[in-house]
N, CA, C and O atoms as CSV, one atom per row, in Angstrom:
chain,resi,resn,atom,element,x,y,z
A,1,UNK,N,N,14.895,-3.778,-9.466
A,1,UNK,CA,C,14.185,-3.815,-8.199
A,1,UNK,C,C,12.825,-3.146,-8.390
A,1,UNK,O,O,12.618,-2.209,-9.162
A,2,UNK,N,N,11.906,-3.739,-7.589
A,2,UNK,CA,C,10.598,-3.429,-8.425
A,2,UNK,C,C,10.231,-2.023,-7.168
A,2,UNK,O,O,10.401,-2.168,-5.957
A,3,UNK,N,N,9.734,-0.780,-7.796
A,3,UNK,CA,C,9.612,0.140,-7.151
A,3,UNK,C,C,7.658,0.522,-6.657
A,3,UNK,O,O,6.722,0.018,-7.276
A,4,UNK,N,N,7.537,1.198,-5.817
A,4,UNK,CA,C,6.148,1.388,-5.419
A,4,UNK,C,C,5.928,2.621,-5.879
A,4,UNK,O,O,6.783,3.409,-6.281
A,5,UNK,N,N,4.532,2.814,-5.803
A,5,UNK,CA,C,4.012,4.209,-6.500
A,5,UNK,C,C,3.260,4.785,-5.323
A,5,UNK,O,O,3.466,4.360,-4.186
A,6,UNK,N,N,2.300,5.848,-5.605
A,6,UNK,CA,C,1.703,6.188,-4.671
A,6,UNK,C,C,0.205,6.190,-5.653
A,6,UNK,O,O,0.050,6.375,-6.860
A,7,UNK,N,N,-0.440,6.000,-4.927
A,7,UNK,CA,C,-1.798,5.643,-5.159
A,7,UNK,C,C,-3.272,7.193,-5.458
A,7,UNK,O,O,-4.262,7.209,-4.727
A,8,UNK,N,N,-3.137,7.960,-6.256
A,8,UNK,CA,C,-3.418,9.221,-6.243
A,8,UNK,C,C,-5.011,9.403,-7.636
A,8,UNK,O,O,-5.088,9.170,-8.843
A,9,UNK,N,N,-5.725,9.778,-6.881
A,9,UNK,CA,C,-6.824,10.332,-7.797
A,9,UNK,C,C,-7.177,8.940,-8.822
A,9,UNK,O,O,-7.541,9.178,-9.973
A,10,UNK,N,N,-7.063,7.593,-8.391
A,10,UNK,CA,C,-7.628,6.157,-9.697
A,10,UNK,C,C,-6.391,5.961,-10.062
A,10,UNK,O,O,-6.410,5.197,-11.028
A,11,UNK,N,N,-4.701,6.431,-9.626
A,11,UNK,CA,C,-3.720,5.978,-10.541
A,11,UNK,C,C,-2.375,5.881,-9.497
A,11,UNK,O,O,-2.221,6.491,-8.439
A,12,UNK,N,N,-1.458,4.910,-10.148
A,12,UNK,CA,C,-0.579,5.488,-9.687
A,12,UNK,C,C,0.363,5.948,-10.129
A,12,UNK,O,O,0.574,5.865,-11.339
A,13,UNK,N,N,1.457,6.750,-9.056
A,13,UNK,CA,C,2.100,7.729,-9.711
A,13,UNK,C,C,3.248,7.872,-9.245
A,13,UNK,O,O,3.300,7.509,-8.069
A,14,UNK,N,N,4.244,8.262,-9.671
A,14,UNK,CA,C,5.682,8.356,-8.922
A,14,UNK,C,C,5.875,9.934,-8.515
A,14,UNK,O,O,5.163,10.830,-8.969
A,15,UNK,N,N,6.995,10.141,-7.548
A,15,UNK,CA,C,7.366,10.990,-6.440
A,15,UNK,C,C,7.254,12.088,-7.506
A,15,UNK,O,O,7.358,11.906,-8.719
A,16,UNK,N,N,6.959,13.595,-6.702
A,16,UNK,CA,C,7.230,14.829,-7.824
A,16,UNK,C,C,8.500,15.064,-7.852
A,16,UNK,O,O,9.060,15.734,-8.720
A,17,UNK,N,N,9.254,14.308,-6.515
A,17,UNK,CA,C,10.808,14.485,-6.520
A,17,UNK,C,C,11.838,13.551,-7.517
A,17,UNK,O,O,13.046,13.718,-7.683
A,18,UNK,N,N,10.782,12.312,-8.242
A,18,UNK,CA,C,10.995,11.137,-8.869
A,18,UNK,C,C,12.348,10.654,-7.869
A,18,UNK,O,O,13.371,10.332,-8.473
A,19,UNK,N,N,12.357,10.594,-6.087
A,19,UNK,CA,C,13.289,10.259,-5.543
A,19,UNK,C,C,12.363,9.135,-4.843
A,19,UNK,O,O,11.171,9.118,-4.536
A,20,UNK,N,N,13.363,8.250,-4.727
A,20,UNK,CA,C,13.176,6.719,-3.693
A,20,UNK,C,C,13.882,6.498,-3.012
A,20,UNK,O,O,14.992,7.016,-3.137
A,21,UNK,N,N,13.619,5.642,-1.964
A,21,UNK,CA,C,14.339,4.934,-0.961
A,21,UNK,C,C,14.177,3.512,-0.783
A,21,UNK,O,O,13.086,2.961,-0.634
A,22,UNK,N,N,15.747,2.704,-0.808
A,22,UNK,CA,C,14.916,0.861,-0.828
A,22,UNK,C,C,14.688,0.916,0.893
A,22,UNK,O,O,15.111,1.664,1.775
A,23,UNK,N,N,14.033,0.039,0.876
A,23,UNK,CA,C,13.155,-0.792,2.179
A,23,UNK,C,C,13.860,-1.895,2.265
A,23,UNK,O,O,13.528,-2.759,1.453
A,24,UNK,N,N,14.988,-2.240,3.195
A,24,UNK,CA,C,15.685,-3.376,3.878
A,24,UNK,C,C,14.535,-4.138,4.043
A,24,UNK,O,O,13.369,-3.811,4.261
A,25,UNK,N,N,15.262,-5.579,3.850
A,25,UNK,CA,C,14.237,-6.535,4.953
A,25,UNK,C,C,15.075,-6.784,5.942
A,25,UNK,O,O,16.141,-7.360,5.724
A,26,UNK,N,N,14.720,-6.398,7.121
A,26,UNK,CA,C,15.786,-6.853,8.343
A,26,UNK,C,C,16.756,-8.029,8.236
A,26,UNK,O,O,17.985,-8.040,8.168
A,27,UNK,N,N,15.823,-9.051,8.240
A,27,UNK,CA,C,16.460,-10.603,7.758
A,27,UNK,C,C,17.631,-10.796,7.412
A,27,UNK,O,O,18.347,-11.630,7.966
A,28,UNK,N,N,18.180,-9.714,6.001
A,28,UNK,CA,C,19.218,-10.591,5.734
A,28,UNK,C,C,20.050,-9.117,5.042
A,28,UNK,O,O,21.003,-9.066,4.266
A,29,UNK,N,N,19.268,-8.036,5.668
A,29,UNK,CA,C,19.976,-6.329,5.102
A,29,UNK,C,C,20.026,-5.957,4.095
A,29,UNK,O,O,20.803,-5.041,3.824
A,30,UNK,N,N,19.099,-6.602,3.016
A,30,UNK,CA,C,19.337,-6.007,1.431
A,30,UNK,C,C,18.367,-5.654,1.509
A,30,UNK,O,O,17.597,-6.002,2.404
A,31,UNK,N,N,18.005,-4.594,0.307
A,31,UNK,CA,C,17.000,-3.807,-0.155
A,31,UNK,C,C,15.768,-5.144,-1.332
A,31,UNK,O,O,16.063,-6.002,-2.164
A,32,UNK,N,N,14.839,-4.800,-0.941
A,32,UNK,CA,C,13.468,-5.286,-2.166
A,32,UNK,C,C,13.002,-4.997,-2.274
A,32,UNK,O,O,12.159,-5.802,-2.670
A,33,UNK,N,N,12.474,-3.658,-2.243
A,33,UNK,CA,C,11.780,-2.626,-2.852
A,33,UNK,C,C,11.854,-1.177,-2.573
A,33,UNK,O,O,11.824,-0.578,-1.498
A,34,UNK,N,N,11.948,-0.787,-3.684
A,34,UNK,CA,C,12.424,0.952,-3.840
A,34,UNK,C,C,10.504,1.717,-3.529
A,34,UNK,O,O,9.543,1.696,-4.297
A,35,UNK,N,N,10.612,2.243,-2.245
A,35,UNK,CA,C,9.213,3.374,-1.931
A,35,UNK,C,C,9.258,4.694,-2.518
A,35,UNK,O,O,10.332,5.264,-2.328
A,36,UNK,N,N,8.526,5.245,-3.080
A,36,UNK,CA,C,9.021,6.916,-2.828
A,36,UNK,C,C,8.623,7.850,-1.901
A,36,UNK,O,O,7.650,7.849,-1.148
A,37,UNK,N,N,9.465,8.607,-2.052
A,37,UNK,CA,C,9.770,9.923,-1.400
A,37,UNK,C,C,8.700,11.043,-1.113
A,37,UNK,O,O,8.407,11.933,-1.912
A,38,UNK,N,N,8.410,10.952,-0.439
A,38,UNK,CA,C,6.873,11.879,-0.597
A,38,UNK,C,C,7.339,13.161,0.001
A,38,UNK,O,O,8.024,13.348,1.006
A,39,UNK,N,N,6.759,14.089,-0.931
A,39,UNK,CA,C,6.908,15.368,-0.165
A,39,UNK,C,C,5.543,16.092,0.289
A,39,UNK,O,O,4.500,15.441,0.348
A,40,UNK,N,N,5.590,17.564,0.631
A,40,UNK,CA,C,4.263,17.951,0.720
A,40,UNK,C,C,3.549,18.206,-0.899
A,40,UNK,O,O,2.321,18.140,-0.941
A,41,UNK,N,N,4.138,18.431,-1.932
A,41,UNK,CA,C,3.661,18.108,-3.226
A,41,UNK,C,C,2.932,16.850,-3.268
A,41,UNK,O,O,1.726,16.901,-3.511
A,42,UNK,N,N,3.416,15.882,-3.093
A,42,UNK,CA,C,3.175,14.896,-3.257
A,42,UNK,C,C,1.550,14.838,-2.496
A,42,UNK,O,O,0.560,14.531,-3.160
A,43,UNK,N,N,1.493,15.097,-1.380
A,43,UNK,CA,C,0.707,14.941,-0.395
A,43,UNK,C,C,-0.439,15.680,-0.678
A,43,UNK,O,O,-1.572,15.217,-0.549
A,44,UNK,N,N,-0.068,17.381,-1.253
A,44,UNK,CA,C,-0.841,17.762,-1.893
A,44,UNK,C,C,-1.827,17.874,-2.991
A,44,UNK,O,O,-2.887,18.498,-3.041
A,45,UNK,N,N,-1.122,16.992,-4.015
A,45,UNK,CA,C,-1.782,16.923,-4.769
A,45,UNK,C,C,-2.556,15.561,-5.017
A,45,UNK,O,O,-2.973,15.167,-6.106
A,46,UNK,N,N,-2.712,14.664,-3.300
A,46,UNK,CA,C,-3.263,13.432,-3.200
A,46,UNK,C,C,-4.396,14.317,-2.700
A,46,UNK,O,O,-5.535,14.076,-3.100
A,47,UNK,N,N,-4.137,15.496,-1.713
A,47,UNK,CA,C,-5.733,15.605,-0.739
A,47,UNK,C,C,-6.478,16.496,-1.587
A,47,UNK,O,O,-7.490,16.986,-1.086
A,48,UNK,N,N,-6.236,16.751,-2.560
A,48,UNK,CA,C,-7.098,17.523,-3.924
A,48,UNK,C,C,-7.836,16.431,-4.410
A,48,UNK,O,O,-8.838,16.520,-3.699
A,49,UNK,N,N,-7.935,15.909,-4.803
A,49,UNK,CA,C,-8.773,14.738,-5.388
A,49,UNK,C,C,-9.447,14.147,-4.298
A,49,UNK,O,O,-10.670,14.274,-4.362
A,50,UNK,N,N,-8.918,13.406,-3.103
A,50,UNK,CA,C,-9.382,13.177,-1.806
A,50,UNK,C,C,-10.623,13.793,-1.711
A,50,UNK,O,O,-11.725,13.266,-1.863
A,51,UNK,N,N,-10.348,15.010,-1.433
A,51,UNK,CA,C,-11.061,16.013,-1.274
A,51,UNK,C,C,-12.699,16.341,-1.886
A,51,UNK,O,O,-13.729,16.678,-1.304
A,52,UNK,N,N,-12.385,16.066,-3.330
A,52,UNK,CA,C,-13.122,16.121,-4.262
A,52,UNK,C,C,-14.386,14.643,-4.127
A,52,UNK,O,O,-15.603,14.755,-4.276
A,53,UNK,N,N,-13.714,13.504,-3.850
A,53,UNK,CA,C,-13.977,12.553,-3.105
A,53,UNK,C,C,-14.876,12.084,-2.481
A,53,UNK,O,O,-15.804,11.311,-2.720
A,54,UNK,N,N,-14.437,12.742,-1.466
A,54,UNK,CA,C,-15.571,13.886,-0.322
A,54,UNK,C,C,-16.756,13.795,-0.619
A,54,UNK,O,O,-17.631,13.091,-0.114
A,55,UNK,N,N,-16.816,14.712,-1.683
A,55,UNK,CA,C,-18.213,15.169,-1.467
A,55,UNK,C,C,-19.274,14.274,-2.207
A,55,UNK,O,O,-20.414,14.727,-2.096
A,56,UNK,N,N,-19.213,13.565,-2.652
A,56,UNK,CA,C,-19.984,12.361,-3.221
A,56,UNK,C,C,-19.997,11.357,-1.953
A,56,UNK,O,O,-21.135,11.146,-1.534
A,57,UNK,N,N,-18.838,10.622,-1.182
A,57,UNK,CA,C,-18.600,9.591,-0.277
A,57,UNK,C,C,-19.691,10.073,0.735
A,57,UNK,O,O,-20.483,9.194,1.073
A,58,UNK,N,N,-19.896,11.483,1.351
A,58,UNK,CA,C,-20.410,11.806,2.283
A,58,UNK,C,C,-22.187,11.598,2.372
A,58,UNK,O,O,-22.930,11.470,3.345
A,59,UNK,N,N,-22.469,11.634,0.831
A,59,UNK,CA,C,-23.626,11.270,0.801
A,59,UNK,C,C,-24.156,9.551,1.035
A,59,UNK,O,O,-25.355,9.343,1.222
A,60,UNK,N,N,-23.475,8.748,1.015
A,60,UNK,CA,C,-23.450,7.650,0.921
A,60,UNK,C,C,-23.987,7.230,2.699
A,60,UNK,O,O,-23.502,7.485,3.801
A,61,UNK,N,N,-25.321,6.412,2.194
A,61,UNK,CA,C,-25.686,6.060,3.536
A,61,UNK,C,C,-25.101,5.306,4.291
A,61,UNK,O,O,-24.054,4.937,3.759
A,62,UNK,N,N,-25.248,4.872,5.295
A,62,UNK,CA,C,-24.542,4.143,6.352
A,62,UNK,C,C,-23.965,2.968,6.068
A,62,UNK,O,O,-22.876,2.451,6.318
A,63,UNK,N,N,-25.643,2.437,5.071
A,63,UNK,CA,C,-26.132,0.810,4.341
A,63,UNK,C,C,-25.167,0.475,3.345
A,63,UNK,O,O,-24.777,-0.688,3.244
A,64,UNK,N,N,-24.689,1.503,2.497
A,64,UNK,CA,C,-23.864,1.296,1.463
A,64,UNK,C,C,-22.733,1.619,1.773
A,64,UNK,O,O,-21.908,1.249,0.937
A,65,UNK,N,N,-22.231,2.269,2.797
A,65,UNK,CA,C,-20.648,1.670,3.250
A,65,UNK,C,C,-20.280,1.102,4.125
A,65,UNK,O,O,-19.092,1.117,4.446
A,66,UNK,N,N,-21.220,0.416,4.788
A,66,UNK,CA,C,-21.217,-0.598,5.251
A,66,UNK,C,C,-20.592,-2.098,4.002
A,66,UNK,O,O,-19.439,-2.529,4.004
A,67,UNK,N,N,-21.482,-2.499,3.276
A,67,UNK,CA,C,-21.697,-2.928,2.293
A,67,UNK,C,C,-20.158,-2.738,1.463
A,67,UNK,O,O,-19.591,-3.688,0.924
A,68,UNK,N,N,-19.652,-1.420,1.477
A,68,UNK,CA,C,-18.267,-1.458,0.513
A,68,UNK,C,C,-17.108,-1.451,1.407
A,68,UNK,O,O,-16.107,-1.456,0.690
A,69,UNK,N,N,-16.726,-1.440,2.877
A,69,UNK,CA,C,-16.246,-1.967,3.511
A,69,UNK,C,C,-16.231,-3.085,4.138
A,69,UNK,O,O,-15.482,-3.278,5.096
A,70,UNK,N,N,-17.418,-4.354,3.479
A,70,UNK,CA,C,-17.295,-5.862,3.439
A,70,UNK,C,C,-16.562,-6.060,2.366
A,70,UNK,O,O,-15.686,-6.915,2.497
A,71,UNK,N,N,-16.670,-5.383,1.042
A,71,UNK,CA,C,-16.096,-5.829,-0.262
A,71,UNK,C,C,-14.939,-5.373,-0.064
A,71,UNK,O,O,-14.255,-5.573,-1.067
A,72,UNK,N,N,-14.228,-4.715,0.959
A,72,UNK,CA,C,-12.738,-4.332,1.238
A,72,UNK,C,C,-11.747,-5.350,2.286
A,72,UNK,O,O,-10.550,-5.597,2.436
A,73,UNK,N,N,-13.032,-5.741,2.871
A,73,UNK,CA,C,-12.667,-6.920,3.312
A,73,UNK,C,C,-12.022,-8.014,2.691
A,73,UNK,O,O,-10.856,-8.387,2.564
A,74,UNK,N,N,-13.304,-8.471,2.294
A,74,UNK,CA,C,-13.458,-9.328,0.997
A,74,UNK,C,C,-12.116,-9.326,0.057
A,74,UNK,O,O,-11.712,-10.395,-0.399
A,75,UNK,N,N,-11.563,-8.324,-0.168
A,75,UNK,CA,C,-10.536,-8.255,-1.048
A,75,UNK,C,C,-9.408,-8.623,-0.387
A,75,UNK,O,O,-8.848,-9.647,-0.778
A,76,UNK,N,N,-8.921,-7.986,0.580
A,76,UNK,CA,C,-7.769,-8.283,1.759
A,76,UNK,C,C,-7.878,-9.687,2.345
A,76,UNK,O,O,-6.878,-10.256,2.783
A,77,UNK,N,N,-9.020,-10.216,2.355
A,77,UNK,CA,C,-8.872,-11.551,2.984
A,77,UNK,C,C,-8.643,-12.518,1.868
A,77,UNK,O,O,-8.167,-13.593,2.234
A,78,UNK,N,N,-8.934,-12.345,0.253
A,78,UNK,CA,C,-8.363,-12.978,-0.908
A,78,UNK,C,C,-6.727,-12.696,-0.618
A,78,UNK,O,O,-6.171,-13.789,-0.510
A,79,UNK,N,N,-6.147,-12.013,-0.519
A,79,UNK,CA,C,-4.706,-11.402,-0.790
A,79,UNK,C,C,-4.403,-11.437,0.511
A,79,UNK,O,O,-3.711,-10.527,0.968
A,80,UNK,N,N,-4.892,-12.563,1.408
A,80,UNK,CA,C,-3.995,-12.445,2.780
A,80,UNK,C,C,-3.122,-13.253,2.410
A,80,UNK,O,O,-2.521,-13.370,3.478
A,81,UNK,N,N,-2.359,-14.186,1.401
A,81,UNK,CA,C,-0.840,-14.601,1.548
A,81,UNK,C,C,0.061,-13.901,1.090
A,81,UNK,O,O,1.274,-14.085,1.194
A,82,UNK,N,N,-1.028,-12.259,0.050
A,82,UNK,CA,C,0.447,-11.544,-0.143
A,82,UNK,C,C,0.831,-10.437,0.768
A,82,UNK,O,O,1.911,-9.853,0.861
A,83,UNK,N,N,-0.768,-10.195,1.709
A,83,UNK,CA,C,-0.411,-9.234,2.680
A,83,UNK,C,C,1.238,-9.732,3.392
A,83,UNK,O,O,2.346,-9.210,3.513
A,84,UNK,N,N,0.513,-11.195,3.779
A,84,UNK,CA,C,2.163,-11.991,4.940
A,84,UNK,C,C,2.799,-12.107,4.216
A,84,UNK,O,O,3.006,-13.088,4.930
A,85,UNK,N,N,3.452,-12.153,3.396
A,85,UNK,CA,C,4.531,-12.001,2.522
A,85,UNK,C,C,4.818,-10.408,2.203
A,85,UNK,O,O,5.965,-10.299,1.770
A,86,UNK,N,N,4.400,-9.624,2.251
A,86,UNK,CA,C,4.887,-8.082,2.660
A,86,UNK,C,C,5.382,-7.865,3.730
A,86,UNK,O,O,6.483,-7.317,3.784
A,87,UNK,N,N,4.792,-8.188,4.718
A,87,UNK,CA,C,4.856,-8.248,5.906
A,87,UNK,C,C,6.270,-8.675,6.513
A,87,UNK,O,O,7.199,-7.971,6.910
A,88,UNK,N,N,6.111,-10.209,6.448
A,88,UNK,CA,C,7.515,-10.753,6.579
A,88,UNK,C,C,8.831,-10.174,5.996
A,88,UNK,O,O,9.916,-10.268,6.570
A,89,UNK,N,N,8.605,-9.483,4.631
A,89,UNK,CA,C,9.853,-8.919,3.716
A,89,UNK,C,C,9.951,-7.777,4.742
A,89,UNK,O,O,11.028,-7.603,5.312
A,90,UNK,N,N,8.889,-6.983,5.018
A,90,UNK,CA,C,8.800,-5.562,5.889
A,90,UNK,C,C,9.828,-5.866,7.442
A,90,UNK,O,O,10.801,-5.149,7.676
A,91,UNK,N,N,9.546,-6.653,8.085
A,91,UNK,CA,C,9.916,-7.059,9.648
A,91,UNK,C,C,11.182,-8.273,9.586
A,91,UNK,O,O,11.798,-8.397,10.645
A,92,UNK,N,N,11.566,-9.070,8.566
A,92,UNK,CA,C,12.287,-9.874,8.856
A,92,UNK,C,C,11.922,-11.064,9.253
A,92,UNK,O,O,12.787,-11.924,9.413
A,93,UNK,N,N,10.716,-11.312,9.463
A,93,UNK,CA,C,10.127,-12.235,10.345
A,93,UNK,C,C,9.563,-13.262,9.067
A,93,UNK,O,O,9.284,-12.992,7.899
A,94,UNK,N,N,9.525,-14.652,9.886
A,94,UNK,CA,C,9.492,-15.548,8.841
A,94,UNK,C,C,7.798,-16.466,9.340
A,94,UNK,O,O,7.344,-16.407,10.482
A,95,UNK,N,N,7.076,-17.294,8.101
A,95,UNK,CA,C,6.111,-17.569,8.824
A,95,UNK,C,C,6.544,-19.142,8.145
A,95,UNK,O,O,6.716,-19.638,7.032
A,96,UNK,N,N,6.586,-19.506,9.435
A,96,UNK,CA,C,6.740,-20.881,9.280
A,96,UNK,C,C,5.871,-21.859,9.015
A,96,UNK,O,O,6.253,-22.721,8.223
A,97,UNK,N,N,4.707,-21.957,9.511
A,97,UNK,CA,C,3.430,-22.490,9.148
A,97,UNK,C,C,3.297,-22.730,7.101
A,97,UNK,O,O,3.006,-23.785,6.538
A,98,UNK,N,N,3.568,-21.602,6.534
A,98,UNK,CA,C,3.464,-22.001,4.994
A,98,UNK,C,C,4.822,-21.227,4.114
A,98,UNK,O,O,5.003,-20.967,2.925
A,99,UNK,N,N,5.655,-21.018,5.398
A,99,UNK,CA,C,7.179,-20.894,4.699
A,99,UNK,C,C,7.150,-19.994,3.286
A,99,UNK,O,O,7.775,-20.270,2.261
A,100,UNK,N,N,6.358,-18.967,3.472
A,100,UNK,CA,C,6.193,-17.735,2.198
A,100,UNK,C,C,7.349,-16.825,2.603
A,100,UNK,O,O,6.986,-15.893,1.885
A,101,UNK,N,N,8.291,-16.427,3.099
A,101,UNK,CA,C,9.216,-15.894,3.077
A,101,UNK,C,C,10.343,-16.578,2.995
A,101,UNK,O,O,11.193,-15.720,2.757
A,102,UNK,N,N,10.966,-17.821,3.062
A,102,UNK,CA,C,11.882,-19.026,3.326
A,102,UNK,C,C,12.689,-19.034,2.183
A,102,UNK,O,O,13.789,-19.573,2.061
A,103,UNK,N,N,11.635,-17.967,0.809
A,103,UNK,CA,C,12.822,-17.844,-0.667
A,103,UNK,C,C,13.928,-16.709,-0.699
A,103,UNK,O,O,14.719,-16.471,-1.611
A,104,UNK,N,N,13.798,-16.109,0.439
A,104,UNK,CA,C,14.714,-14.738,0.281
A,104,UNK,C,C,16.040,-15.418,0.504
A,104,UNK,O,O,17.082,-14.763,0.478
């Protein structure tokens, strides 16, 4: 079962507890993907880097994040059939229009 990471400082990384939990899809009550476990470790040692982050992002004019929140766009609207296909696995819900959940 394919497991998720958490997304920390350019990498990702698994729980400091190395504990998970699967994510039912309502639909049909089985597990498809193992999340982890976040603790305040975990959390902590995301808003350290965050942090660090900071202080470069803040300088950034209006113009240029403007500009890198189109290219975030831009990215999410490439990967909108795997967003709905998360989605659907997440809620149970099926999209009938292009039947991307219909293999579970």
């Amino acid at each position: 079962m394919k497991r998720l990471e958490t997304f920390v400082d350019g990498k990702l990384v698994a729980p400091v507890s190395s504990q998970y939990m699967p994510i039912i899809n309502p639909a049909h009550g089985k597990p498809y993907v193992e999340a982890p476990l976040s603790s305040t470790l975990d959390v902590d040692a995301a808003c350290e880097p965050a942090a660090r982050a900071f202080q470069s992002w803040r300088r950034v004019t209006p113009g240029d994040r403007s500009l890198m929140l189109f290219r975030i766009a831009d990215a999410l609207e490439a990967r909108a059939d795997d967003l709905v296909e998360a989605e659907c696995r997440n809620t149970g819900n099926r999209v009938s229009r292009c039947g991307i959940c219909d293999s579970d």
